[in-house]
C-alpha positions as CSV (number, residue, x, y, z in Angstrom):
1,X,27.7,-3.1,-4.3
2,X,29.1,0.3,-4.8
3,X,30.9,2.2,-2.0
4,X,27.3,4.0,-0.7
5,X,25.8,0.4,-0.1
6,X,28.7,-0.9,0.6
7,X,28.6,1.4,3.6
8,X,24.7,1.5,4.5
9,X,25.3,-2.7,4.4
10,X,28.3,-2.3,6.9
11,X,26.2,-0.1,9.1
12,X,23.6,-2.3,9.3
13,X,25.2,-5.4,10.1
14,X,27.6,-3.8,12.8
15,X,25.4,-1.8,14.5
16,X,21.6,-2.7,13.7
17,X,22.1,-6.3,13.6
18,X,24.7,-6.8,16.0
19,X,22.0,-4.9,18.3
20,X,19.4,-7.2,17.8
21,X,21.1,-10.3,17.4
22,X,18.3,-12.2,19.7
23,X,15.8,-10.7,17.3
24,X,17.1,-12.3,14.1
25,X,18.0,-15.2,15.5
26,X,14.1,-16.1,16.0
27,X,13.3,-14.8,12.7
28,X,15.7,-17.2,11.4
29,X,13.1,-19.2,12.1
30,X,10.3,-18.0,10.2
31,X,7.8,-15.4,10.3
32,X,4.7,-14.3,12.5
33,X,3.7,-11.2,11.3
34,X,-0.1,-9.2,12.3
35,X,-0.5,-6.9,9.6
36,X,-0.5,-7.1,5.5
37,X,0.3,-3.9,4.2
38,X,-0.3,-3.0,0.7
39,X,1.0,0.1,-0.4
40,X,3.0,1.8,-3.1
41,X,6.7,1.3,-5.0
42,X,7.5,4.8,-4.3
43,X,10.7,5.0,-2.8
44,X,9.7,7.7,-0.6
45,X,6.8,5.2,0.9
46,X,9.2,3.4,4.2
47,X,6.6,1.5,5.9
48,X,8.8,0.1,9.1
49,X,10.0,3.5,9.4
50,X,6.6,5.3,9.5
51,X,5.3,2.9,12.0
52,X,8.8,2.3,13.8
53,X,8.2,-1.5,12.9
54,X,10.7,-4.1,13.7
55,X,11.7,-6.6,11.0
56,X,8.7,-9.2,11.2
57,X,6.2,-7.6,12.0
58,X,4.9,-6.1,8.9
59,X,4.2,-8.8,5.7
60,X,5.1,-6.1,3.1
61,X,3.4,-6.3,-0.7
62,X,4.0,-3.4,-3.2
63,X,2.8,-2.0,-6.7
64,X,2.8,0.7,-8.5
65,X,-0.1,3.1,-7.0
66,X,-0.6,0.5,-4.1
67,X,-3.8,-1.2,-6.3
68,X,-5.7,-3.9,-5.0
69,X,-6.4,-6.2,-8.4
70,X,-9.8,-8.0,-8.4
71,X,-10.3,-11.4,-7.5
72,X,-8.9,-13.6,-10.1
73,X,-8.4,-17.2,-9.1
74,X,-4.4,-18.1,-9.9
75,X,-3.9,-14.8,-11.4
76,X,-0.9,-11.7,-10.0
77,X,1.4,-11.9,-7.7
78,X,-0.5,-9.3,-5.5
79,X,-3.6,-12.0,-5.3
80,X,-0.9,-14.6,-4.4
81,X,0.4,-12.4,-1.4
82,X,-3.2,-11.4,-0.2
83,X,-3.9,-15.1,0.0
84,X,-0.9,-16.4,1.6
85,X,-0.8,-13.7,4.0
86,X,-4.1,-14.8,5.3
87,X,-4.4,-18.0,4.7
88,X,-0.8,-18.9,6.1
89,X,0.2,-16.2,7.8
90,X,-3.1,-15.8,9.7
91,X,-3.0,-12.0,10.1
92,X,-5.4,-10.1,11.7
93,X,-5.3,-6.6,9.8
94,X,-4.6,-5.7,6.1
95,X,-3.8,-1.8,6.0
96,X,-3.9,-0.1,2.2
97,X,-1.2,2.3,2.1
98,X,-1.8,5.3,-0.2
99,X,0.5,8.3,-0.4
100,X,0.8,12.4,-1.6
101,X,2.2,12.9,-4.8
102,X,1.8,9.9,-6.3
103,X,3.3,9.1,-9.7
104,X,0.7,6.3,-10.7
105,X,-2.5,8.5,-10.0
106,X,-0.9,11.6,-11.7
107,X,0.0,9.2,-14.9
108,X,-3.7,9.3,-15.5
109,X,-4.0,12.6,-15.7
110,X,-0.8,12.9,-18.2
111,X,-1.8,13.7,-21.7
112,X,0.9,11.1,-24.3
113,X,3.0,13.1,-26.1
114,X,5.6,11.9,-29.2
115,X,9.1,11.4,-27.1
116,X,7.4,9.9,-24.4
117,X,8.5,6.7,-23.0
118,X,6.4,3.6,-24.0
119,X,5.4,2.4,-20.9
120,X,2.6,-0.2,-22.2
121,X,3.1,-2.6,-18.9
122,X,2.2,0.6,-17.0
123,X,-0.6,1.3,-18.8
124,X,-2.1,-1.8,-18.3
125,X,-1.7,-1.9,-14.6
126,X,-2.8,1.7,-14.4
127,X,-6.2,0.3,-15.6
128,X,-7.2,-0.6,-12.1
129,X,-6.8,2.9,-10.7
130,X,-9.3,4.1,-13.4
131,X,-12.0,4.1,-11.3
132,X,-10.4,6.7,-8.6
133,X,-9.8,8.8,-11.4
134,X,-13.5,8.9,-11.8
135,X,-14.8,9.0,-8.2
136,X,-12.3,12.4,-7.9
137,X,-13.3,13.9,-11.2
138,X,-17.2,13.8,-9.4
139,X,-15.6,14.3,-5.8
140,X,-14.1,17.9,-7.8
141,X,-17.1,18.8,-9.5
142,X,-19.0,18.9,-6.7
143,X,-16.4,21.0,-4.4
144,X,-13.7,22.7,-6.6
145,X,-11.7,23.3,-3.7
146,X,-10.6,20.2,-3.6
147,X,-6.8,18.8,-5.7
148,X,-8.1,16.0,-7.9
149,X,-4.6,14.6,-7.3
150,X,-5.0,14.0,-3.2
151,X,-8.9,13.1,-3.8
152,X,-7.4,10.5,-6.8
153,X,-5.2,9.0,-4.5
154,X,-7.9,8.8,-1.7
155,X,-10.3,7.2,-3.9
156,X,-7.9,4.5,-4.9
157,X,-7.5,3.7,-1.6
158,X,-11.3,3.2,-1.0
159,X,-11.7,1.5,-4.1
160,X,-8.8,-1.2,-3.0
161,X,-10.6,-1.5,0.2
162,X,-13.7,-2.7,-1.9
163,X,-11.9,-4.3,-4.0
164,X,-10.7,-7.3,-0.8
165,X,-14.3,-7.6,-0.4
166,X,-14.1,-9.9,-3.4
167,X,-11.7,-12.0,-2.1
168,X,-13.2,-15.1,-0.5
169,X,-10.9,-15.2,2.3
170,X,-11.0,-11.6,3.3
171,X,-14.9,-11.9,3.5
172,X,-14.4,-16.0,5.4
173,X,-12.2,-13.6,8.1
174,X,-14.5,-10.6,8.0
175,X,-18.0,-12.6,8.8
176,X,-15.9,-14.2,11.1
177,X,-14.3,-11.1,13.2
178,X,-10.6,-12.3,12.5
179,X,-9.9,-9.8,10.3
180,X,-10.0,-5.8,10.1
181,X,-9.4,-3.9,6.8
182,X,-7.6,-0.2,7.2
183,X,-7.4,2.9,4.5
184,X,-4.5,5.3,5.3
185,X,-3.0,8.0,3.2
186,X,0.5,9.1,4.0
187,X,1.0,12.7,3.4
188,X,5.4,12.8,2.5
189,X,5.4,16.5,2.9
190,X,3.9,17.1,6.7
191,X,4.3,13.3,8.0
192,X,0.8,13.0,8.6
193,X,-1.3,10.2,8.3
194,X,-5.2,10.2,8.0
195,X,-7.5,7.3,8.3
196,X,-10.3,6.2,6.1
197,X,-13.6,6.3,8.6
198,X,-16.5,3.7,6.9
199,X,-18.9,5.7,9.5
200,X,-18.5,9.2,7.6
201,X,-16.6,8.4,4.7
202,X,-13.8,10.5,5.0
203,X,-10.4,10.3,5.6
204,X,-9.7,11.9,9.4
205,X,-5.8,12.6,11.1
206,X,-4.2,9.9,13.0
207,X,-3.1,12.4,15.6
């Protein structure tokens, strides 16, 4: 560790965990959490600290541009954490986590230029956010007023939320009402977050 971590770690363990000493003493012995979240590598994106979550209660996966893969048996480590967080971790809501500004959907947009980093990895992955790019390139013709970046990163969202309705388990939990599915997008600059309504399709403030 260098002296800044070395520090934040110090902090943390005399103040935060000394605190809550009861609390990690039952995490100690393993986990019970009600939500999966799925949501981005941005390290702007603080879930706990957006939803002033305690250690536990949030099963955390991210990726680059918070993208849902589709359903490939014994394929990603995303599948593997959708399947274990319902499957053994039983929870009862899966929330996809897009955000403003995000790096992954504006990489579509960016035209390769010689200099540029190879970043053929990211490429790949960026294949599943492809179809966002799309649906906000339509969502744009029809109402120019609209950034193509903030309806990009929308879109993704939906499509990810489509995306668990291949999943076997996520449709076993759905028919059976043991499972709800939530679309959020996290705006960094304002602290706002709106919700993805399936009644009118759009994405309405939190609060």
């Amino acid at each position: 560790m260098d002296a800044l971590q070395k520090e934040g770690y110090s902090k943390f363990l005399n103040d935060y965990f000394d605190q809550n000493k009861d609390l990690f003493d039952t995490l100690s012995k393993g986990q019970q959490p009600d939500t999966l979240l799925i949501t981005c590598s941005d390290s702007r994106i603080n879930p706990a600290l957006l939803l002033n979550a305690d250690p536990g209660e949030l099963f955390i996966v991210r990726n680059i541009g918070n993208a849902v893969p589709h359903y490939l048996p014994e394929q990603g480590s995303t599948q593997a954490a959708i399947e274990y967080a319902i499957q053994v971790l039983h929870v009862t809501k899966i929330v996809i986590l897009g955000h403003s500004n995000c790096g992954a959907c504006a990489h579509l947009y960016h035209e390769h230029h010689e200099g540029d980093p190879a970043l053929p990895h990211v490429d790949v992955w960026l294949k599943y956010l492809e179809p966002a790019k799309n649906a906000a390139m339509l969502a744009v013709h029809a109402d120019p007023s609209k950034n193509i970046f903030e309806m990009t990163e929308k879109h993704n969202v939906i499509i990810s939320l489509r995306r668990l309705m291949g999943y076997p388990q996520v449709q076993e939990r759905l028919m059976g009402d043991e499972l709800k599915l939530h679309g959020w997008w996290y705006d960094i600059g304002t602290g706002k977050v709106e919700q993805y309504n399936y009644t009118t399709s759009n994405f309405e403030t939190v609060v």
